[in-house]
C-alpha positions as CSV (number, residue, x, y, z in Angstrom):
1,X,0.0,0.0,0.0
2,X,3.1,2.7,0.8
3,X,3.7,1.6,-2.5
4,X,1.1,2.9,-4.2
5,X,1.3,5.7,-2.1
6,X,4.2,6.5,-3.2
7,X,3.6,6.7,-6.6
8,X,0.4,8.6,-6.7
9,X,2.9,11.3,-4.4
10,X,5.3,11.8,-7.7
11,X,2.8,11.8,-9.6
12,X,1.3,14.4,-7.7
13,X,4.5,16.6,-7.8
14,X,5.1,16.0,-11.5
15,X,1.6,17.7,-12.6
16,X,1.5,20.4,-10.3
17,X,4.4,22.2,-11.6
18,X,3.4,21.7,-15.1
19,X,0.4,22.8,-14.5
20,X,1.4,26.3,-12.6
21,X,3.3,27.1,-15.2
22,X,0.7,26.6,-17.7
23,X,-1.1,29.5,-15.3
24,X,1.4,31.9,-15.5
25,X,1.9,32.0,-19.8
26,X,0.1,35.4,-20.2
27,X,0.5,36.7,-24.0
28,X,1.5,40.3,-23.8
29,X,0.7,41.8,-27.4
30,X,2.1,44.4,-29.4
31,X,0.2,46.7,-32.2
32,X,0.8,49.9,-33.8
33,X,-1.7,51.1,-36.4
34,X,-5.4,50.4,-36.1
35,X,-6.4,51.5,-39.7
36,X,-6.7,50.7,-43.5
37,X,-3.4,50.6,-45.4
38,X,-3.5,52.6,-48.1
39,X,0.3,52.4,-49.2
40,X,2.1,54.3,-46.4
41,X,4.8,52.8,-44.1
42,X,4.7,49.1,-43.1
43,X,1.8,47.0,-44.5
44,X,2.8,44.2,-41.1
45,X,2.7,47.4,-38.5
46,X,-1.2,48.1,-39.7
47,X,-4.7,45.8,-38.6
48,X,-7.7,46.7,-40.0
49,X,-10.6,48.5,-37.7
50,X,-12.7,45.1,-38.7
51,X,-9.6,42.5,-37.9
52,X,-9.3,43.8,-34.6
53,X,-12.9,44.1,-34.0
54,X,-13.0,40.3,-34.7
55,X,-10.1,39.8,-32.2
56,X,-11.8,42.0,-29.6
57,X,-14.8,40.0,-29.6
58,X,-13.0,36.6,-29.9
59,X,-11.6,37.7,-26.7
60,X,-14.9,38.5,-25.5
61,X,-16.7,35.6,-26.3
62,X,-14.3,33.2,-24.7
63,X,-13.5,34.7,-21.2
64,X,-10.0,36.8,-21.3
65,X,-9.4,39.4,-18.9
66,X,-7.7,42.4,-20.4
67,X,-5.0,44.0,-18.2
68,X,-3.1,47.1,-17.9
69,X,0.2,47.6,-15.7
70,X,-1.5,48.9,-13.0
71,X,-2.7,45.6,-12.9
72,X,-0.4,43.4,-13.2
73,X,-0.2,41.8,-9.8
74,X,-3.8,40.7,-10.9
75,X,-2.2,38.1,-13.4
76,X,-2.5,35.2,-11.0
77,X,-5.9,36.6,-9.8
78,X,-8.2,36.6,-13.1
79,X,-9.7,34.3,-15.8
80,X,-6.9,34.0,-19.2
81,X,-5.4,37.5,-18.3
82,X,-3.9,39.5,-21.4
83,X,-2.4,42.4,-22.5
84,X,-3.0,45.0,-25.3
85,X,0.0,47.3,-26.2
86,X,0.0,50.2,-28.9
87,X,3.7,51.5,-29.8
88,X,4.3,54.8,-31.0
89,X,0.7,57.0,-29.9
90,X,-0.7,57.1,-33.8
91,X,-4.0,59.2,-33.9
92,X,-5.7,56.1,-35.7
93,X,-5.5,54.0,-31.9
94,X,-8.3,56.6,-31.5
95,X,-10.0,53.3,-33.3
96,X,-9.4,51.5,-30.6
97,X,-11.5,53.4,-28.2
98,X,-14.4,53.4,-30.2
99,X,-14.4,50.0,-30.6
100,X,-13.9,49.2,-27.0
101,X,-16.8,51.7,-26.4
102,X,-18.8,49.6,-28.6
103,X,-18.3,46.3,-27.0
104,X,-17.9,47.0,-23.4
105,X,-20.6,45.3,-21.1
106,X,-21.0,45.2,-17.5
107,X,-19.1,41.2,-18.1
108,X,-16.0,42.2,-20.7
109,X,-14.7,45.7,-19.8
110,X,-11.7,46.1,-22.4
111,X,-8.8,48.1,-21.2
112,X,-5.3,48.4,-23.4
113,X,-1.8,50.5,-23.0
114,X,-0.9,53.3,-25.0
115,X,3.0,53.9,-25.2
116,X,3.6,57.6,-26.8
117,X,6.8,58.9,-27.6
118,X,6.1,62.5,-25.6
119,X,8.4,64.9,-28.3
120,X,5.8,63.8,-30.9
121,X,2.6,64.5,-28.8
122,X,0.1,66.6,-31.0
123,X,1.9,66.4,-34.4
124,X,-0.7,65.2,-37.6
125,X,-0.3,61.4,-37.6
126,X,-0.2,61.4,-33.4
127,X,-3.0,61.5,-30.8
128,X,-3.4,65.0,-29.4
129,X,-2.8,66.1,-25.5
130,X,-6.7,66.4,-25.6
131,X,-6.9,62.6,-27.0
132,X,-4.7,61.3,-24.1
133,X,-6.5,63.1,-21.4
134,X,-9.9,61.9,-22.3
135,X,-8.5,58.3,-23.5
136,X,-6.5,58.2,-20.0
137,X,-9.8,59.3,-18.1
138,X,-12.0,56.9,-19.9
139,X,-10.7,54.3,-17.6
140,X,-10.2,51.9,-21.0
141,X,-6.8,53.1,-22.3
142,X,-3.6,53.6,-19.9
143,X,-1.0,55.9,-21.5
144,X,2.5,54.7,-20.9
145,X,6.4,55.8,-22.4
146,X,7.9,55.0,-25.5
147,X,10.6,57.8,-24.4
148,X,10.6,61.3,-25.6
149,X,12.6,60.7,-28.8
150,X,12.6,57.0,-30.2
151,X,16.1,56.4,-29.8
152,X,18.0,53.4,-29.5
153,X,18.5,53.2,-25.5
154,X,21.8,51.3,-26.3
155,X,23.0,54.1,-28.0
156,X,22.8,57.6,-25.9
157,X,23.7,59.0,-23.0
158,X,21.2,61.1,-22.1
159,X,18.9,59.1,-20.4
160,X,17.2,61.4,-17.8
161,X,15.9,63.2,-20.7
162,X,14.5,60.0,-22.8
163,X,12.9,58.2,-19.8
164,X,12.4,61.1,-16.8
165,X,11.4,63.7,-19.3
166,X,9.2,61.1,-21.2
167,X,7.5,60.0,-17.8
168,X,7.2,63.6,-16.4
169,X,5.6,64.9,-19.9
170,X,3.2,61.9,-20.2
171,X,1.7,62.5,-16.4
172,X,1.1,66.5,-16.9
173,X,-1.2,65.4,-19.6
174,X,-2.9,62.3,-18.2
175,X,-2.8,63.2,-14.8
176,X,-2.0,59.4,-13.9
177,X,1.1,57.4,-13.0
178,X,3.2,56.6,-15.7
179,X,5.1,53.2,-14.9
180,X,5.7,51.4,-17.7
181,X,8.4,51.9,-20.7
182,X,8.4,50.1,-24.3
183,X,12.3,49.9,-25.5
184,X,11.9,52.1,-28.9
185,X,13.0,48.9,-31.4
186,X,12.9,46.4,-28.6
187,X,16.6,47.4,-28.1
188,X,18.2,47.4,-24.6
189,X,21.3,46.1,-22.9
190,X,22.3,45.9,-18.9
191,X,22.8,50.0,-18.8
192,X,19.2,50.5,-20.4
193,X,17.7,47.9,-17.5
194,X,19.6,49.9,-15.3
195,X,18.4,53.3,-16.1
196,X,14.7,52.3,-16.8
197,X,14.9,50.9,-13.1
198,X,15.4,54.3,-11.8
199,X,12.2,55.8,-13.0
200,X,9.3,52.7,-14.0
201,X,8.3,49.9,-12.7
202,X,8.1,47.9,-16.0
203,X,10.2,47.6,-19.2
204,X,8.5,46.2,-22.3
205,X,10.6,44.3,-25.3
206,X,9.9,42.9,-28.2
207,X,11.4,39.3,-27.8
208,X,8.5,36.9,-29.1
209,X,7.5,35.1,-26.1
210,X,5.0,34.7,-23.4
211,X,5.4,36.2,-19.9
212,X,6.1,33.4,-17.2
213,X,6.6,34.2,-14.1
214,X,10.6,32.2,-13.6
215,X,12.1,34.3,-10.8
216,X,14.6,36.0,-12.6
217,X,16.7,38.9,-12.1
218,X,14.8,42.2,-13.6
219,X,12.2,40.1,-15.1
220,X,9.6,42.5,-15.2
221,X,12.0,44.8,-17.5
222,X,12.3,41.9,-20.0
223,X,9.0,41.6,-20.6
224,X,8.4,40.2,-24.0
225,X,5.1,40.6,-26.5
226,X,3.8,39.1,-29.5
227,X,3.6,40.5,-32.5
228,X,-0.2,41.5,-34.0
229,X,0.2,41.9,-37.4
230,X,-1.2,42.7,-40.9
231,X,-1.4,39.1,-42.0
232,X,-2.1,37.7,-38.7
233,X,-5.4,35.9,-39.5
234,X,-8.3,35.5,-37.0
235,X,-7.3,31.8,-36.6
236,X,-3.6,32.6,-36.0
237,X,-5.2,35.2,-33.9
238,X,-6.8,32.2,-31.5
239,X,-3.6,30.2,-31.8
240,X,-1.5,33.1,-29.8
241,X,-3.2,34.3,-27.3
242,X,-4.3,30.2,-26.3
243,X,-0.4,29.7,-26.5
244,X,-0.1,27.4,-29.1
């Protein structure tokens, strides 16, 4: 009978590992333009307002929990948690609002982060100080750094200006804690970990993978995200954030 025991014990320990892990791969996504293409800059950087409506529902219909930074510590709290990321602060995000404000329900209460490089702030292709304010006080959209230039943080010296400045220009808009920073290129290096540390909370890459929680040193400046693109189908759509 110890025996047995015995056996059902490992097996026991084998699975639950396996199956914490399995808990803690949250897909962390990354988009840019939420338009049509009509033959300007990268076809892969654009989805269509009707794509992403299909993935917003999809996401709906089958119980994910949309986060935002402020968040995070809820990631071993709620149902498939997930994370929406917009690079670079284009005016056409502005899609994403209204389609949130079209699904929303008292059940599904879509939320996404904004990361806006603060030097571009109000130019023609870029959401407005206005935009932010009211996207920041919807309660749907958290605006977040992408520095104040878009340099490569391996390259420069000058990183009070890029990440402080960024962070201090963002808040007198928003009014709201900015923690969070998105590498401009997905480029960083021990000194950029080092200096992020000093004023956020959270560094974002662009290394293809799922977030797992592992323990590591600076972790939660590594954090990775997937790619939404273009030709990402509704299907391929399904496969990522289900981790397959």
């Amino acid at each position: 009978m110890a025996k047995y025991s015995a056996i059902i014990w490992m097996l026991v320990l084998l699975l639950l590992p396996s199956q914490a892990g399995a808990q803690q791969r949250v897909p962390i996504l990354i988009y840019h333009s939420i338009d049509e293409f009509i033959g300007q800059g990268s076809k892969e950087l654009y989805v269509t307002p009707e794509n992403f409506e299909k993935q917003m529902i999809y996401l709906r219909d089958h119980g994910f929990t949309l986060l935002t930074f402020e968040h995070w510590q809820d990631i071993s709290k709620v149902k498939k948690p997930i994370f929406l990321t917009f690079d670079d602060g284009y005016k056409n995000n502005m899609n994403v609002y209204s389609i949130f404000e079209k699904l929303k329900t008292d059940q599904f209460r879509p939320t996404a982060t904004f990361f806006v490089i603060s030097d571009f702030i109000g130019r023609s292709n870029r959401l407005s100080k206005p935009e932010l304010k009211k996207l920041a006080d919807s309660g749907m959209v958290s605006v977040q750094s992408h520095t104040a230039t878009h340099p490569d943080l391996t390259k420069i010296t000058n990183y009070k200006e890029e990440l402080e400045g960024a962070r201090d220009a963002i808040k007198s808009i928003t009014g709201k804690p900015v923690i969070a920073v998105a590498y401009p290129y997905g480029s960083f290096n021990s000194k950029v970990i080092e200096e992020t540390k000093k004023y956020y909370s959270f560094g974002l890459s662009t290394t293809p993978q799922y977030y797992s929680e592992n323990g590591l040193k600076n972790e939660l400046f590594l954090l990775p995200r997937i790619y939404i693109k273009y030709s990402t189908s509704i299907s391929d759509f399904e496969k990522i954030v289900n981790g397959r």
